[in-house]
mmCIF file of the N, C-alpha and C atoms, coordinates in Angstrom:
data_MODEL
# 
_entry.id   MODEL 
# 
loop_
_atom_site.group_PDB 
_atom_site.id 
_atom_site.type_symbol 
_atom_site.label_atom_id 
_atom_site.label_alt_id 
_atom_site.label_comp_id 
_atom_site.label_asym_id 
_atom_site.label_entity_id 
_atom_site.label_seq_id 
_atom_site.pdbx_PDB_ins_code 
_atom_site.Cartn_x 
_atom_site.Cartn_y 
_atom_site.Cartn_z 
_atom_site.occupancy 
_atom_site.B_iso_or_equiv 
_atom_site.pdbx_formal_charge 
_atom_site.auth_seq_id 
_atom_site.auth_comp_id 
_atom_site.auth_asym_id 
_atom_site.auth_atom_id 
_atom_site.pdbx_PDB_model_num 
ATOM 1   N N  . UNK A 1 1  ? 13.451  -1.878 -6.696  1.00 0.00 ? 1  UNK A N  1 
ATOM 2   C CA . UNK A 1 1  ? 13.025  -0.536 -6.356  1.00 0.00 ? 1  UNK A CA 1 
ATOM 3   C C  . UNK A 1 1  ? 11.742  -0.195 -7.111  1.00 0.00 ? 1  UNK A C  1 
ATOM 4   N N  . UNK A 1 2  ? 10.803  0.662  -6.380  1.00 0.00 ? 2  UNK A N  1 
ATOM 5   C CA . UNK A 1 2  ? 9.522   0.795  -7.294  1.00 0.00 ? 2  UNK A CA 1 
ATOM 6   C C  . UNK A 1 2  ? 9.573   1.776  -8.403  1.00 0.00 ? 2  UNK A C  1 
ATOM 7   N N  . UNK A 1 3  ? 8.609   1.832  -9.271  1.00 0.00 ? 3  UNK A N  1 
ATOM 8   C CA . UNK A 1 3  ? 8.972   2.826  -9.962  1.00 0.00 ? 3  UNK A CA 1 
ATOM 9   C C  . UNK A 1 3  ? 8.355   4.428  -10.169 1.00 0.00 ? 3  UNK A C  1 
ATOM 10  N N  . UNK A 1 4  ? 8.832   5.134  -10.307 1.00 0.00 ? 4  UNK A N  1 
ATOM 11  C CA . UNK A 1 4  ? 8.206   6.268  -10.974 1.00 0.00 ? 4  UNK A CA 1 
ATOM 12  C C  . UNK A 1 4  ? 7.783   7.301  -11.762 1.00 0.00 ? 4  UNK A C  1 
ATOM 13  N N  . UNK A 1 5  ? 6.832   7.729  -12.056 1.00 0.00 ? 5  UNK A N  1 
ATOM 14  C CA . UNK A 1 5  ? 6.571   8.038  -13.510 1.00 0.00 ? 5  UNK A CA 1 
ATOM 15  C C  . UNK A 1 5  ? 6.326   9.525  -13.416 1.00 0.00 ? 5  UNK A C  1 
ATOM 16  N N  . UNK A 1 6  ? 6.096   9.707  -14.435 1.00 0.00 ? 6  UNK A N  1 
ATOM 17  C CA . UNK A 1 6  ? 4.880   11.185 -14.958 1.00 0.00 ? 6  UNK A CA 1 
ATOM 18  C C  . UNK A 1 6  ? 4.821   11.263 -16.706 1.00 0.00 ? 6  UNK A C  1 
ATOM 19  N N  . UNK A 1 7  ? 3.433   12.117 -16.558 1.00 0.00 ? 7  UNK A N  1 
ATOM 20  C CA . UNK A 1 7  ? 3.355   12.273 -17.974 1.00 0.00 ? 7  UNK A CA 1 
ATOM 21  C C  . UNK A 1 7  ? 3.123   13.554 -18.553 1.00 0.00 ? 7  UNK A C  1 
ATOM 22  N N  . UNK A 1 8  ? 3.740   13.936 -19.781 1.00 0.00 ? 8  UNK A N  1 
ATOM 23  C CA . UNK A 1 8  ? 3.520   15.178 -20.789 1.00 0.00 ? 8  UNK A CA 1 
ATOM 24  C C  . UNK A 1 8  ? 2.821   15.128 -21.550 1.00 0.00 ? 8  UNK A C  1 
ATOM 25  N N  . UNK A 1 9  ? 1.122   15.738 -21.685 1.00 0.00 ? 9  UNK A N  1 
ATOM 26  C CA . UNK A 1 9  ? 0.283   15.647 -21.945 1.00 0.00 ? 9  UNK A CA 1 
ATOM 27  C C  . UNK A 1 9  ? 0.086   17.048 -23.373 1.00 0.00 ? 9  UNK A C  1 
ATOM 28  N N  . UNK A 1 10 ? -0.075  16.763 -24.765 1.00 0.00 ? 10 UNK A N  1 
ATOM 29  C CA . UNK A 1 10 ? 0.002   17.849 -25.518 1.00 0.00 ? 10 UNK A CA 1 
ATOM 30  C C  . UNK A 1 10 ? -1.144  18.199 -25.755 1.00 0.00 ? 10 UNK A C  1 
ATOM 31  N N  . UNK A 1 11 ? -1.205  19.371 -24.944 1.00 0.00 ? 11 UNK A N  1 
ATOM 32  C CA . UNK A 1 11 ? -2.618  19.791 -25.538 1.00 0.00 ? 11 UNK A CA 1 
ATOM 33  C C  . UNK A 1 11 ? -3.157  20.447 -26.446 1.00 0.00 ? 11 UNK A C  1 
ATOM 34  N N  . UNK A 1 12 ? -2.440  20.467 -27.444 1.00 0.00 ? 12 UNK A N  1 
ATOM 35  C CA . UNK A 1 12 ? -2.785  20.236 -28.843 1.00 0.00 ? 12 UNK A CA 1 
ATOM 36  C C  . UNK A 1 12 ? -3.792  19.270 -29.470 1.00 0.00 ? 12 UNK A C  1 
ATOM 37  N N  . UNK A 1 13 ? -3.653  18.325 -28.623 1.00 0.00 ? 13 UNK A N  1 
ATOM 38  C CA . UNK A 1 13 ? -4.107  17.136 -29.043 1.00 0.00 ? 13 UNK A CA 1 
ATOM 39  C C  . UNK A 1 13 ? -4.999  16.495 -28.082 1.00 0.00 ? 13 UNK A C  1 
ATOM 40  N N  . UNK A 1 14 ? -5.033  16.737 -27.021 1.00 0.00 ? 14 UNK A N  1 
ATOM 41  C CA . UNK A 1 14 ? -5.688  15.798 -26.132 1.00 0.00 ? 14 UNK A CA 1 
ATOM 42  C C  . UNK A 1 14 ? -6.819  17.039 -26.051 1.00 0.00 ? 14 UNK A C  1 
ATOM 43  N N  . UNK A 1 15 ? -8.044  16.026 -26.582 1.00 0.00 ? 15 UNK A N  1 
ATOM 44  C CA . UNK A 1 15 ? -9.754  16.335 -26.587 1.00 0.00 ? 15 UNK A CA 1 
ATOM 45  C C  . UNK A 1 15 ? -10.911 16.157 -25.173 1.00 0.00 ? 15 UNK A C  1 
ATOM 46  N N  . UNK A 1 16 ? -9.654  15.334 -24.447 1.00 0.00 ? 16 UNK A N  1 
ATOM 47  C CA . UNK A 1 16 ? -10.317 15.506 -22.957 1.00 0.00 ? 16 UNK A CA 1 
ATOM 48  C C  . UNK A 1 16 ? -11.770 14.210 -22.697 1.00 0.00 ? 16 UNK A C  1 
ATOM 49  N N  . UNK A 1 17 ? -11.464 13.401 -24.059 1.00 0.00 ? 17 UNK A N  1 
ATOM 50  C CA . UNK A 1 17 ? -12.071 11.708 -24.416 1.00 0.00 ? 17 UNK A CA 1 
ATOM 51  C C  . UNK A 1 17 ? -12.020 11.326 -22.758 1.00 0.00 ? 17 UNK A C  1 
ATOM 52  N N  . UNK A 1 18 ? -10.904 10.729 -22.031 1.00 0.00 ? 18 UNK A N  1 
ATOM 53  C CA . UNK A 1 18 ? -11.042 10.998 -20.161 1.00 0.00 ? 18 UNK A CA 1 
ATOM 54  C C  . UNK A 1 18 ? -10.514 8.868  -20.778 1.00 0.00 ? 18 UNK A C  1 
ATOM 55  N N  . UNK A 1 19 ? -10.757 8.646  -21.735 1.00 0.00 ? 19 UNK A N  1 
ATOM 56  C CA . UNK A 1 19 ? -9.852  7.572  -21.681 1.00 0.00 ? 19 UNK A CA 1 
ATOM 57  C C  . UNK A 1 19 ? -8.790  7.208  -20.713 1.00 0.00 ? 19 UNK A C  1 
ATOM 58  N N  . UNK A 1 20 ? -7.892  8.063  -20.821 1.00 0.00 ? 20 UNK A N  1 
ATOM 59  C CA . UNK A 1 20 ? -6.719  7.815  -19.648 1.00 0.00 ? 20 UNK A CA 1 
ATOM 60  C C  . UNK A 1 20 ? -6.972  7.647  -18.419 1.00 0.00 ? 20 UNK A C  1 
ATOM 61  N N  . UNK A 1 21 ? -8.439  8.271  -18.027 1.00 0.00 ? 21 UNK A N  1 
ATOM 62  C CA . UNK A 1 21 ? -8.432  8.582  -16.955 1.00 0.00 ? 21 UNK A CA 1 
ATOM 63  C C  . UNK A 1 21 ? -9.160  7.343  -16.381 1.00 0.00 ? 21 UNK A C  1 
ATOM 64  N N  . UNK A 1 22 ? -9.699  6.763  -16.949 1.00 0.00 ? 22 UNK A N  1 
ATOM 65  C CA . UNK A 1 22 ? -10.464 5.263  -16.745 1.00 0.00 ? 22 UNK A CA 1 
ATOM 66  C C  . UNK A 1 22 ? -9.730  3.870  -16.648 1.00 0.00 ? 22 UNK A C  1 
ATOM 67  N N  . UNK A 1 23 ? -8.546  4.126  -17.868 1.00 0.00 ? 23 UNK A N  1 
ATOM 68  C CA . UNK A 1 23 ? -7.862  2.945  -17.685 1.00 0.00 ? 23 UNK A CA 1 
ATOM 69  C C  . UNK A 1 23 ? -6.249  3.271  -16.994 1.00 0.00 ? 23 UNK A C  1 
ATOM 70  N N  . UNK A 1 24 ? -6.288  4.484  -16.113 1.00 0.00 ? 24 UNK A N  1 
ATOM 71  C CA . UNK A 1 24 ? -5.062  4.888  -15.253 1.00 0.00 ? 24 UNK A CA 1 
ATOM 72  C C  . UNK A 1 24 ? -5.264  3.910  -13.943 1.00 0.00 ? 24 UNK A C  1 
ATOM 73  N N  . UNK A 1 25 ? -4.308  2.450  -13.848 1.00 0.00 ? 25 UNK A N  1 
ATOM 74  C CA . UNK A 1 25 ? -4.315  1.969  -12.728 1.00 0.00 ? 25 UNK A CA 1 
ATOM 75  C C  . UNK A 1 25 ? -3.843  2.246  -11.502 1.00 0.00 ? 25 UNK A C  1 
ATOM 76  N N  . UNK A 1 26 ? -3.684  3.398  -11.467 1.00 0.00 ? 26 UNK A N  1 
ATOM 77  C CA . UNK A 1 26 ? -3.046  4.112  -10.663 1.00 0.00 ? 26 UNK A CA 1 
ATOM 78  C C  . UNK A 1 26 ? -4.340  5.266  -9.943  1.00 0.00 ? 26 UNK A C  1 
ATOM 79  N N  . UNK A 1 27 ? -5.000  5.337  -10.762 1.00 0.00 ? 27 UNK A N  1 
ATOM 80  C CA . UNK A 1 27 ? -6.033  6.452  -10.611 1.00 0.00 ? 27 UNK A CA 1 
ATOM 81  C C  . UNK A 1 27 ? -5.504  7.781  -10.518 1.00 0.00 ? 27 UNK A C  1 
ATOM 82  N N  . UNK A 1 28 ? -4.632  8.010  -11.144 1.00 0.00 ? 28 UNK A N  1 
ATOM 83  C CA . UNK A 1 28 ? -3.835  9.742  -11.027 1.00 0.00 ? 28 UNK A CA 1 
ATOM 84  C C  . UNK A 1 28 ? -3.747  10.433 -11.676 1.00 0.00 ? 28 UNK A C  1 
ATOM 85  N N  . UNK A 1 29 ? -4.550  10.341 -12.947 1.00 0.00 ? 29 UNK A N  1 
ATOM 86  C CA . UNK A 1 29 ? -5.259  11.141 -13.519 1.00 0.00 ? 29 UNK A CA 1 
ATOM 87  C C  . UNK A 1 29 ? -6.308  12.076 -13.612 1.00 0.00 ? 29 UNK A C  1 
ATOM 88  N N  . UNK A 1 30 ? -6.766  13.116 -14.110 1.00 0.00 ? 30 UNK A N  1 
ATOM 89  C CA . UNK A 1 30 ? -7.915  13.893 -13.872 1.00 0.00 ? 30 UNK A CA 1 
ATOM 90  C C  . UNK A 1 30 ? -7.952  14.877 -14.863 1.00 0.00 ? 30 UNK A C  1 
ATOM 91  N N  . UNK A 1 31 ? -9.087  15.700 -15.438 1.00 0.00 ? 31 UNK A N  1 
ATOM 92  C CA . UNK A 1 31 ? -8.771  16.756 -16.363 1.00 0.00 ? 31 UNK A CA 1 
ATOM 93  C C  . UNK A 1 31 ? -8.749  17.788 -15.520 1.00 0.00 ? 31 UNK A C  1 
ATOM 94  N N  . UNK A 1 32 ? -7.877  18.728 -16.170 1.00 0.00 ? 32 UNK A N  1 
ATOM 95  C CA . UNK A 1 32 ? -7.356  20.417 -14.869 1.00 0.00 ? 32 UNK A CA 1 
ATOM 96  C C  . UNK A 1 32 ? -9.200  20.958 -15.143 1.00 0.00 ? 32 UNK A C  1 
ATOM 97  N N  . UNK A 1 33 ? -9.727  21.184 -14.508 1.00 0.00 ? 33 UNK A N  1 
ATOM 98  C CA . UNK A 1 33 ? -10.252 21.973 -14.642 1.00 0.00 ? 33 UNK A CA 1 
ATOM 99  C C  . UNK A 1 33 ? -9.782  23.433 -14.748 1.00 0.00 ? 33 UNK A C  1 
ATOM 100 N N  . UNK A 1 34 ? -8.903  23.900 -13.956 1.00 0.00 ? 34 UNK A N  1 
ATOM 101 C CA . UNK A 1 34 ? -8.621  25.226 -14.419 1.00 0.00 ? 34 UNK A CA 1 
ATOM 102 C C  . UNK A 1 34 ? -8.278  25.543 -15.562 1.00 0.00 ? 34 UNK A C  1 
ATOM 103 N N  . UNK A 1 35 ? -7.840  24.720 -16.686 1.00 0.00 ? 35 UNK A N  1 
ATOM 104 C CA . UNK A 1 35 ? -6.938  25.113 -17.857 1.00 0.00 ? 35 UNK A CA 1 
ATOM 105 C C  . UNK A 1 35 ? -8.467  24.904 -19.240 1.00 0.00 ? 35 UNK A C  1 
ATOM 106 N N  . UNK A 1 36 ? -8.082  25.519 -19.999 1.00 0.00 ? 36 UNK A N  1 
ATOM 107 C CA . UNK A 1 36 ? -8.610  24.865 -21.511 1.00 0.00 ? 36 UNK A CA 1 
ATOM 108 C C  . UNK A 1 36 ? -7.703  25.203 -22.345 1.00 0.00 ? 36 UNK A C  1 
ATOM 109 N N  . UNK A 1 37 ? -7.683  23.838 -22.835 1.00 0.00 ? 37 UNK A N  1 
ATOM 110 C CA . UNK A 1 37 ? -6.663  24.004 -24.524 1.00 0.00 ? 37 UNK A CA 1 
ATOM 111 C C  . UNK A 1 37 ? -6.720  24.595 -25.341 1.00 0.00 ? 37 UNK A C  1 
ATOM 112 N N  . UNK A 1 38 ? -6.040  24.900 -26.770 1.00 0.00 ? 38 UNK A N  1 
ATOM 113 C CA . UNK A 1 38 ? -6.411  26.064 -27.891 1.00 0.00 ? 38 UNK A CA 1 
ATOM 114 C C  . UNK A 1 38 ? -7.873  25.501 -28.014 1.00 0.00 ? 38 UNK A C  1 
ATOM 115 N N  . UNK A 1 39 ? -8.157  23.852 -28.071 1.00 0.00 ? 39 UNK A N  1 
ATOM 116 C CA . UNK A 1 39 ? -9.393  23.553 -28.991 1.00 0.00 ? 39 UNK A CA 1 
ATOM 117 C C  . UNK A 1 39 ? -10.252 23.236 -28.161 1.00 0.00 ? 39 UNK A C  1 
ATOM 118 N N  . UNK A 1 40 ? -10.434 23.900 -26.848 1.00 0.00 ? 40 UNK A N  1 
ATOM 119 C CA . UNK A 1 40 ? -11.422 24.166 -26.009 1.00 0.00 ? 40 UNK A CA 1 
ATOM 120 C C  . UNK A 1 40 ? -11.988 23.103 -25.278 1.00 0.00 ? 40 UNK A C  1 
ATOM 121 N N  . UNK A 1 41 ? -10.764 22.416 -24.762 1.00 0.00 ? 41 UNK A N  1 
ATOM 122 C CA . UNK A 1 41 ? -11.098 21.303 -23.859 1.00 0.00 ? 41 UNK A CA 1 
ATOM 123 C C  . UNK A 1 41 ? -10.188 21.737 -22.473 1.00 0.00 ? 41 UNK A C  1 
ATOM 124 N N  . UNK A 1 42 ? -10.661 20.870 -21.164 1.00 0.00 ? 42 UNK A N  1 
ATOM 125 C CA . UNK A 1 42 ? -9.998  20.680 -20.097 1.00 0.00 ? 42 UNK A CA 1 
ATOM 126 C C  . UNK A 1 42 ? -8.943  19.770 -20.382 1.00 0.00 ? 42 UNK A C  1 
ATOM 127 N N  . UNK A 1 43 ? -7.987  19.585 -20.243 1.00 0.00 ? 43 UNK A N  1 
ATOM 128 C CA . UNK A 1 43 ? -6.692  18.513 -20.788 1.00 0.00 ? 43 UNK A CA 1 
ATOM 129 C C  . UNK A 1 43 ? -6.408  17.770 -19.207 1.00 0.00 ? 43 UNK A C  1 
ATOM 130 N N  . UNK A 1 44 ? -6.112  16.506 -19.973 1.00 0.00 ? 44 UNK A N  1 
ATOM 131 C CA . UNK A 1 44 ? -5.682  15.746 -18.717 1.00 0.00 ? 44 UNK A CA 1 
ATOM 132 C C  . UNK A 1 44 ? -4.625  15.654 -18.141 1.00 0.00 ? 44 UNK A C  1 
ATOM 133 N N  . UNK A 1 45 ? -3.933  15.489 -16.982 1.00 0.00 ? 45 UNK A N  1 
ATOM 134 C CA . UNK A 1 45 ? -2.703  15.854 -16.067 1.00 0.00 ? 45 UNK A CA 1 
ATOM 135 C C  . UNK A 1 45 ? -2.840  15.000 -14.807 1.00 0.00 ? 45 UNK A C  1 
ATOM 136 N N  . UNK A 1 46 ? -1.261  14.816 -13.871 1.00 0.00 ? 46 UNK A N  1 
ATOM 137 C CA . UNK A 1 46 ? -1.261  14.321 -13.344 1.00 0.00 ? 46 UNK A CA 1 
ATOM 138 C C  . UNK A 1 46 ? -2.164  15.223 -12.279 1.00 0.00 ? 46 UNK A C  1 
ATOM 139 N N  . UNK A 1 47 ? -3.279  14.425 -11.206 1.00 0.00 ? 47 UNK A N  1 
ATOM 140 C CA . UNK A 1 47 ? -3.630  15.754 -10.108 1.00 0.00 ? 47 UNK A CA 1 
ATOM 141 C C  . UNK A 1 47 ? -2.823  14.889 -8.509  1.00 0.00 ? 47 UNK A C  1 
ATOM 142 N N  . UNK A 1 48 ? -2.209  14.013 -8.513  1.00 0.00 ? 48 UNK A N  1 
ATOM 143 C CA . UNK A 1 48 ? -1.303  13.538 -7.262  1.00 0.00 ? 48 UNK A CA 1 
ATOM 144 C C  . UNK A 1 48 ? -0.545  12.781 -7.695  1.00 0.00 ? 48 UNK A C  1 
ATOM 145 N N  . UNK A 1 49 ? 0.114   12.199 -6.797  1.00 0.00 ? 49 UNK A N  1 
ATOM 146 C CA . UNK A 1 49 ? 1.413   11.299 -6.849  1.00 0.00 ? 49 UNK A CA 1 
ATOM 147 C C  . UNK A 1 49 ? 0.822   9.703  -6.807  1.00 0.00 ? 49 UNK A C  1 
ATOM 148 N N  . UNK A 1 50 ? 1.859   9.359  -7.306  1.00 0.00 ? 50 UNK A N  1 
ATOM 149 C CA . UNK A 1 50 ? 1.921   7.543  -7.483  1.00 0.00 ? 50 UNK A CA 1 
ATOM 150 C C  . UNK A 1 50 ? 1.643   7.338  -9.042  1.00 0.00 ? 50 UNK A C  1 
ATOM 151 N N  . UNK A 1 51 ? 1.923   7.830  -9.682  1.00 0.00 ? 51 UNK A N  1 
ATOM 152 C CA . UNK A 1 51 ? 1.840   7.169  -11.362 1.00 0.00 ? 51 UNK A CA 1 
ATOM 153 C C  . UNK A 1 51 ? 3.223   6.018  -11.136 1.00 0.00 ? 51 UNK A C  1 
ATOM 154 N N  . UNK A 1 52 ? 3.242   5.150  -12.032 1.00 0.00 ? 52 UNK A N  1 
ATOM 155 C CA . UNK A 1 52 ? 4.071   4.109  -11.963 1.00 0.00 ? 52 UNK A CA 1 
ATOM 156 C C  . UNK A 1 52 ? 5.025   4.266  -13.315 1.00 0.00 ? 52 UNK A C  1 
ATOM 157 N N  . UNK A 1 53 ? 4.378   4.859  -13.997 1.00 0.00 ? 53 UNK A N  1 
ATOM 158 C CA . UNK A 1 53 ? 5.189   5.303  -15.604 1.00 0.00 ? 53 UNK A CA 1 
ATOM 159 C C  . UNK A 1 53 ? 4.637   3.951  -16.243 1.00 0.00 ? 53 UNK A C  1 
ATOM 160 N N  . UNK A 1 54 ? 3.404   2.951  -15.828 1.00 0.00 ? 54 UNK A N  1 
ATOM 161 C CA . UNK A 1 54 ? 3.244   1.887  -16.637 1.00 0.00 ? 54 UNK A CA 1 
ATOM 162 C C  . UNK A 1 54 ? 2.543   2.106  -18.443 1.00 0.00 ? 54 UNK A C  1 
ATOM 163 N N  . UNK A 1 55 ? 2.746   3.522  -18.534 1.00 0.00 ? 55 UNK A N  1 
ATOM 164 C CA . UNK A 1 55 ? 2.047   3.821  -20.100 1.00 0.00 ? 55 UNK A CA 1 
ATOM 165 C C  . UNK A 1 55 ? 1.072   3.411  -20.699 1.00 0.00 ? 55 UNK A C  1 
ATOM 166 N N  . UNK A 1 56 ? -0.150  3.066  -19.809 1.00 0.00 ? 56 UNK A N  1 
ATOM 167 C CA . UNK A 1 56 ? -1.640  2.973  -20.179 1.00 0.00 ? 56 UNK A CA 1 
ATOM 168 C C  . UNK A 1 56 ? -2.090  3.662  -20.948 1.00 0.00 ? 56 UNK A C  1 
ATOM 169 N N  . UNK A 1 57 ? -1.944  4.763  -20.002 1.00 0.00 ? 57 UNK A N  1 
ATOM 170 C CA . UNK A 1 57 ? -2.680  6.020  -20.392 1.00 0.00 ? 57 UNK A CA 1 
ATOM 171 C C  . UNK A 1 57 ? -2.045  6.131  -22.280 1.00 0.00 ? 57 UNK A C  1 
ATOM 172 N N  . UNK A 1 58 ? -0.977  6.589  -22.526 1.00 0.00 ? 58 UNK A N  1 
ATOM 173 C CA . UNK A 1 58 ? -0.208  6.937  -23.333 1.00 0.00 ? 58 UNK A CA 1 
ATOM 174 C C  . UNK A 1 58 ? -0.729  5.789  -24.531 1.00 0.00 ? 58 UNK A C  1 
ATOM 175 N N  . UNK A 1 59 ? -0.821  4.402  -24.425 1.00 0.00 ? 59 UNK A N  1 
ATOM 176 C CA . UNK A 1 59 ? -1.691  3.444  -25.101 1.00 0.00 ? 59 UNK A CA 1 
ATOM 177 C C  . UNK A 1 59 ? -2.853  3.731  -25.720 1.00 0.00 ? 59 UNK A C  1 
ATOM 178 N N  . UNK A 1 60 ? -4.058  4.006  -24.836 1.00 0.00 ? 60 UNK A N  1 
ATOM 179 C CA . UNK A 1 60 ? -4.926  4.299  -24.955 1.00 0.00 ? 60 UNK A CA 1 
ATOM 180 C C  . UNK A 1 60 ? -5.617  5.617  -25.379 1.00 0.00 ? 60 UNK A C  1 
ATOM 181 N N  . UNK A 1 61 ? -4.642  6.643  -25.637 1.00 0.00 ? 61 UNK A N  1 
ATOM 182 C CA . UNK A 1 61 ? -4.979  7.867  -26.443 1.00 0.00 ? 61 UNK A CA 1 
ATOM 183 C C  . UNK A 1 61 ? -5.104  7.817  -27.715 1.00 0.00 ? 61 UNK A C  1 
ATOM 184 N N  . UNK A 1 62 ? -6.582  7.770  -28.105 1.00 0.00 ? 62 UNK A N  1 
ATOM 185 C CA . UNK A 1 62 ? -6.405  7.878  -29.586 1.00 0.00 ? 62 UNK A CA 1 
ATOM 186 C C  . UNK A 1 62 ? -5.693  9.384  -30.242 1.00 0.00 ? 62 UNK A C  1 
ATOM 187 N N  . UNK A 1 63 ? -5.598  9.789  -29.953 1.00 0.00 ? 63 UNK A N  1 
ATOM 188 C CA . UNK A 1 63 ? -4.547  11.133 -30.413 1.00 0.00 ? 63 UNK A CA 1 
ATOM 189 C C  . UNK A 1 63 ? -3.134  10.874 -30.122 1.00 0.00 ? 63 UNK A C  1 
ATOM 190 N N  . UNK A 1 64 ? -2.953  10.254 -29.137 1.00 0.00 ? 64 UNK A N  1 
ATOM 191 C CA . UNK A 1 64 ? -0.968  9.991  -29.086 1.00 0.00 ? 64 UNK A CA 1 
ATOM 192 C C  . UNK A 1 64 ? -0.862  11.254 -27.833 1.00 0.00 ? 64 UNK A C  1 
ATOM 193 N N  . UNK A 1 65 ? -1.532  12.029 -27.451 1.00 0.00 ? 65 UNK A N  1 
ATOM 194 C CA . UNK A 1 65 ? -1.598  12.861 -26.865 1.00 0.00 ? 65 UNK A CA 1 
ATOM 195 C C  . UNK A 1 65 ? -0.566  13.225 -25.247 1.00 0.00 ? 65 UNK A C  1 
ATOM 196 N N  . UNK A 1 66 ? -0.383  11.741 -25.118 1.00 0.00 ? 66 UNK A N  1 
ATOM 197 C CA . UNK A 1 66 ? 0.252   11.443 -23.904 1.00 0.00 ? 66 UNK A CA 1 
ATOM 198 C C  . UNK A 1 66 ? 1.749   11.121 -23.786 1.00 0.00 ? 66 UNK A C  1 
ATOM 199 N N  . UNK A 1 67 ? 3.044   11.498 -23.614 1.00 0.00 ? 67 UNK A N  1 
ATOM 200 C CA . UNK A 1 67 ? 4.063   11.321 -23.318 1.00 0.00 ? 67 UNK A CA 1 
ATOM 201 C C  . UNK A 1 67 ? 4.447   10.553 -22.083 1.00 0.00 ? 67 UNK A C  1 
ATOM 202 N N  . UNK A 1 68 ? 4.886   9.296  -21.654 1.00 0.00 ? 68 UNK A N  1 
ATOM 203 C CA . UNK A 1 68 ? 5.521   8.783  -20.340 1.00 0.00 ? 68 UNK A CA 1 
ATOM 204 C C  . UNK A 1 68 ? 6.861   8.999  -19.976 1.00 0.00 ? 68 UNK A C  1 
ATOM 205 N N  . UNK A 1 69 ? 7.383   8.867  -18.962 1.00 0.00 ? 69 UNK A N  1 
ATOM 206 C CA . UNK A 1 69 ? 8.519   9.238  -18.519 1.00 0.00 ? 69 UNK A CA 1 
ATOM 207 C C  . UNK A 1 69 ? 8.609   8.238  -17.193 1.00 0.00 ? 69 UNK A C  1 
ATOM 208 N N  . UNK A 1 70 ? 9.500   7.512  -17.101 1.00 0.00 ? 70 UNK A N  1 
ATOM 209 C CA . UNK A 1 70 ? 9.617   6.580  -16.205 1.00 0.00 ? 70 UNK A CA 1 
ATOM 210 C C  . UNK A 1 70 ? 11.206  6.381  -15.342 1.00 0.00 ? 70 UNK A C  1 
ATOM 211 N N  . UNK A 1 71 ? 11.152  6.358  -14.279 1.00 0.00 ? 71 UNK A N  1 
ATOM 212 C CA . UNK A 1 71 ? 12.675  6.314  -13.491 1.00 0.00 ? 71 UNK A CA 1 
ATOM 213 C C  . UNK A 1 71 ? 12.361  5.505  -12.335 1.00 0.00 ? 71 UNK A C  1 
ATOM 214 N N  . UNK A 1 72 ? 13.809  5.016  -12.670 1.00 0.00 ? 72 UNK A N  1 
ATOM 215 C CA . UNK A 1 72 ? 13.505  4.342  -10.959 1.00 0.00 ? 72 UNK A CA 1 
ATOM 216 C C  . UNK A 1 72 ? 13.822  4.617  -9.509  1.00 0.00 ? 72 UNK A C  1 
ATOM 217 N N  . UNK A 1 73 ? 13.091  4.611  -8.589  1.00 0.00 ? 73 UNK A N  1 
ATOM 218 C CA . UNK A 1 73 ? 13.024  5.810  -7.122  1.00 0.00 ? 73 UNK A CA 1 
ATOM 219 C C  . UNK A 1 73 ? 14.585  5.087  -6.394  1.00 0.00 ? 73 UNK A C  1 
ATOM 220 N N  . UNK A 1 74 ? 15.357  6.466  -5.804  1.00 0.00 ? 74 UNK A N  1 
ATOM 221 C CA . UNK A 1 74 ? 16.211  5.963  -5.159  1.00 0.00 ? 74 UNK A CA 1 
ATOM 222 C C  . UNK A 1 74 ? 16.030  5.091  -4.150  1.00 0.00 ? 74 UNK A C  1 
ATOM 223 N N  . UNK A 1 75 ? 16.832  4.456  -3.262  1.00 0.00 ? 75 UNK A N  1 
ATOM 224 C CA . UNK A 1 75 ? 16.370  3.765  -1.974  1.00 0.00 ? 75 UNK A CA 1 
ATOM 225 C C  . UNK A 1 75 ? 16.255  4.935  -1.177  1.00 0.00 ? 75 UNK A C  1 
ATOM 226 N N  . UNK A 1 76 ? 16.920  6.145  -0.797  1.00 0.00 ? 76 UNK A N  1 
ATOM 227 C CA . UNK A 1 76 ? 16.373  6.847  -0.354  1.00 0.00 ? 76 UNK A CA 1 
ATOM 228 C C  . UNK A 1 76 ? 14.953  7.819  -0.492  1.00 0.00 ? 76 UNK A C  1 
ATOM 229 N N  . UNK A 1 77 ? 15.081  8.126  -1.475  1.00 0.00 ? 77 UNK A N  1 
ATOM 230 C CA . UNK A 1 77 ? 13.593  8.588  -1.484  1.00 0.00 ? 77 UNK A CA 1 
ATOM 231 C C  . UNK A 1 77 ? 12.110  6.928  -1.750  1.00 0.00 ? 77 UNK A C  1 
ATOM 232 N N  . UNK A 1 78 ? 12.231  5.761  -2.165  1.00 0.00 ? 78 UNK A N  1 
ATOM 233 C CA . UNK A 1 78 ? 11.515  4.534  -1.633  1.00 0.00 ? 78 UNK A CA 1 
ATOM 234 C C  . UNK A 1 78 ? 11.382  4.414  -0.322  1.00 0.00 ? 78 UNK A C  1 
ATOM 235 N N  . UNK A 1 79 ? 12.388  4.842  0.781   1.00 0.00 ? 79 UNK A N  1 
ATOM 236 C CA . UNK A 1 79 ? 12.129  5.205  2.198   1.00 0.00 ? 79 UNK A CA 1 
ATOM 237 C C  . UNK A 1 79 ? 11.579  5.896  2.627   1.00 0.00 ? 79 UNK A C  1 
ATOM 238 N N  . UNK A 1 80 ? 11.023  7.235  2.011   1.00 0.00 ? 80 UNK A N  1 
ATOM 239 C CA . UNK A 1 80 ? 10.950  8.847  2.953   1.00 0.00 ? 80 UNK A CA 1 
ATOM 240 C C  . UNK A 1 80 ? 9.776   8.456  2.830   1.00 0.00 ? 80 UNK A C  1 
# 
């Protein structure tokens, strides 16, 4: 079954570097533009579907900034 992910991004911490967003093989990353953090950055977030939960992103934060979360898709929803 494939897998699926998401991530909790603290923006406390995440400076909006866009690291994640370069080495996301998934490409489903992006910074919100609508939001800024206390320390006055755009923070990064999922902006569509298909993250895999493969924890690149979460790797590659020099702040730690990134939380993964990974499950695996029912056969019913791997169908819909």
């Amino acid at each position: 079954m494939p897998l699926s992910g998401t991530i909790v991004v603290d923006e406390n911490l995440c400076k909006a570097c866009e690291l994640c967003i370069v080495n996301c093989p998934a490409q489903v990353i992006a910074l919100d533009k609508s939001r800024i953090t206390p320390r006055g950055f755009h923070p990064a977030s999922l902006y569509k579907e298909g993250c895999t939960g493969c924890g690149t992103c979460s790797v590659v934060c020099p702040e730690a900034a990134i939380t993964v979360y990974r499950e695996k898709r029912t056969e019913k929803e791997s169908n819909a």
